[in-house]
N, C-alpha and C positions, 0 to 999 in steps of 0.2 A: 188460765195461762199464767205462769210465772217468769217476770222478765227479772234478768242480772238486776243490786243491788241498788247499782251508781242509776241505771233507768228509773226505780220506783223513785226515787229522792226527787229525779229532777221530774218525771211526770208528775208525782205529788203538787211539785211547786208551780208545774204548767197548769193544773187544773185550776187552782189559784188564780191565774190572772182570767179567766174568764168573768166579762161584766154583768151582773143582773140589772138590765135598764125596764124599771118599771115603767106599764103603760107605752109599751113601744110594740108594734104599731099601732096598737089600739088601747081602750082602757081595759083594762082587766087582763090584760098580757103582760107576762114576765120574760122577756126578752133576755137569749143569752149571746150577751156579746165577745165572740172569742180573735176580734182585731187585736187586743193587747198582747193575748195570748201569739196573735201571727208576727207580732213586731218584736219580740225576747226571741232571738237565736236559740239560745240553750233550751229555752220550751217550746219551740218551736221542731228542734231539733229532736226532744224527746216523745212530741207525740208520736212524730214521723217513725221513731223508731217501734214505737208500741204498735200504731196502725200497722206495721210491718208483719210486726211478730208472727200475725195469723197465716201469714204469706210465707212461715220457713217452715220445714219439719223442727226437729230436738237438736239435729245438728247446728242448726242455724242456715240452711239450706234452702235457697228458693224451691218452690214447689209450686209455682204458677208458673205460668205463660204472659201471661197479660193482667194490670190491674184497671178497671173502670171506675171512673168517680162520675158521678149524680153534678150536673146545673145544680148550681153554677160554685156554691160551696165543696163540693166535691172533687171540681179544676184543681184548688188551693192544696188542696191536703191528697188528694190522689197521684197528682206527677210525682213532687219528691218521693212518697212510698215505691211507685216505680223505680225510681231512681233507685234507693235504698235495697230493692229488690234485685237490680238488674233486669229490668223487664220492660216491656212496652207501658207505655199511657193511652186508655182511648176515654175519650168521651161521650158520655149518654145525655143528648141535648134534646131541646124541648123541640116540639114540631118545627117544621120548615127550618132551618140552623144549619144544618151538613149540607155540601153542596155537593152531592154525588147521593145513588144509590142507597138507602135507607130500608131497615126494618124499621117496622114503628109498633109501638103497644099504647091503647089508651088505658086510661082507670080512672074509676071515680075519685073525686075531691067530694067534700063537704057540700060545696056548691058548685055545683059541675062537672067536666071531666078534663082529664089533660092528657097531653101524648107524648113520648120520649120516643128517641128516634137515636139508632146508632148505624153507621156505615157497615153496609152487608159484608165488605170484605174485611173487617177489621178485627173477626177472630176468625181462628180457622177450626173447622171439623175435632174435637178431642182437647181444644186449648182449658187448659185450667185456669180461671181467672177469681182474682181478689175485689171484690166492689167496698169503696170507700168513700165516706160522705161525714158530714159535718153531725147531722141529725137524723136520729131513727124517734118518726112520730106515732103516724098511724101505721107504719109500714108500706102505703101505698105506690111511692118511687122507687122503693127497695124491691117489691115485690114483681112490678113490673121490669126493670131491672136484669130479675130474676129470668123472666119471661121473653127477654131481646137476648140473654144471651144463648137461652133453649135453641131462641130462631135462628140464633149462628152454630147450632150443633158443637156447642163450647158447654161446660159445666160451670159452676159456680162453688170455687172450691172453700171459701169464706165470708161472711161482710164482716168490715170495720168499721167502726162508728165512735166520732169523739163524742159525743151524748145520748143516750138514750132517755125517751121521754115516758119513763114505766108505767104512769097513770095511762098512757097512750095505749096499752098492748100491740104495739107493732110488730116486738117480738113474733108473737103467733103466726103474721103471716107469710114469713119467710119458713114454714116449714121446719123440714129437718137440717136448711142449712145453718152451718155455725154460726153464731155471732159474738164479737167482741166488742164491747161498749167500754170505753174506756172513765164515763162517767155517767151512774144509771140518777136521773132528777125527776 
């Protein structure tokens, strides 16, 4: 996907402020810290527009219905794209979280499993939705994800993702849906 001129400039300079905090949370983790990146307006403002992108046709045209962002990194950087879109924000929260009505998906972690849970009436029947999140690892929240929005008979007409973690293969397990990584490490 190719965005206007003045976007690649200042996304270039957003991707920039993201921190490498070695040994965070543990030793031998390189931690990427993108709080500086959320406190610069103008980069801030240009991720939002990039995360967008996926979300128009060539006109610059919404072409969702709804965008979902991922716990709890995903809150941060999924409403504005909403915003950006014209379109609703819902979020896809960890077990017990929404206080109403829930589809839930679990999936493996590393060490264990976990559940995301999103409100059953929160897309409707045919909705096209954007999912956007901070980080694509092993792909396991995304793909699940994928699978809440099946269970509301919505599609998934994109994901966006400020970092993809390539050594990870996440990619893969999102299938044939699209995805836009705005920074592959």
């Amino acid at each position: 996907m190719t965005l206007p001129g003045s976007e690649i400039s200042g996304l270039g300079r957003a991707l920039t402020l993201i921190a490498d905090v070695p040994d965070f949370p543990e030793p031998g983790i390189l931690f990427k810290d993108i709080t500086p990146l959320l406190a610069d307006h103008a980069a801030l403002s240009a991720v939002v527009a990039a995360l967008a992108a996926p979300g128009r046709d060539e006109a610059g045209v919404p072409v969702v219905d709804k965008v979902l962002g991922m716990e709890s990194r995903g809150f941060i950087l999924g409403a504005p794209v909403a915003l950006a879109l014209g379109v609703g924000f819902v979020p896809v929260r960890k077990a017990g979280k929404l206080p109403r009505a829930t589809y839930a998906v679990s999936y493996a972690l590393e060490y264990g499993e976990a559940t995301l849970e999103v409100h059953q009436d929160s897309l409707a029947p045919g909705d096209r939705v954007l999912l956007v999140d901070d980080v694509l690892a092993t792909g396991g929240t995304a793909r699940a994800t994928i699978d809440l929005v099946e269970k509301c008979g919505a599609s998934v007409h994109a994901v966006a993702i400020l970092m993809e973690l390539g050594f990870l293969s996440g990619r893969e397990t999102l299938g044939s849906v699209p995805l836009t990584a705005l920074l592959t490490v």
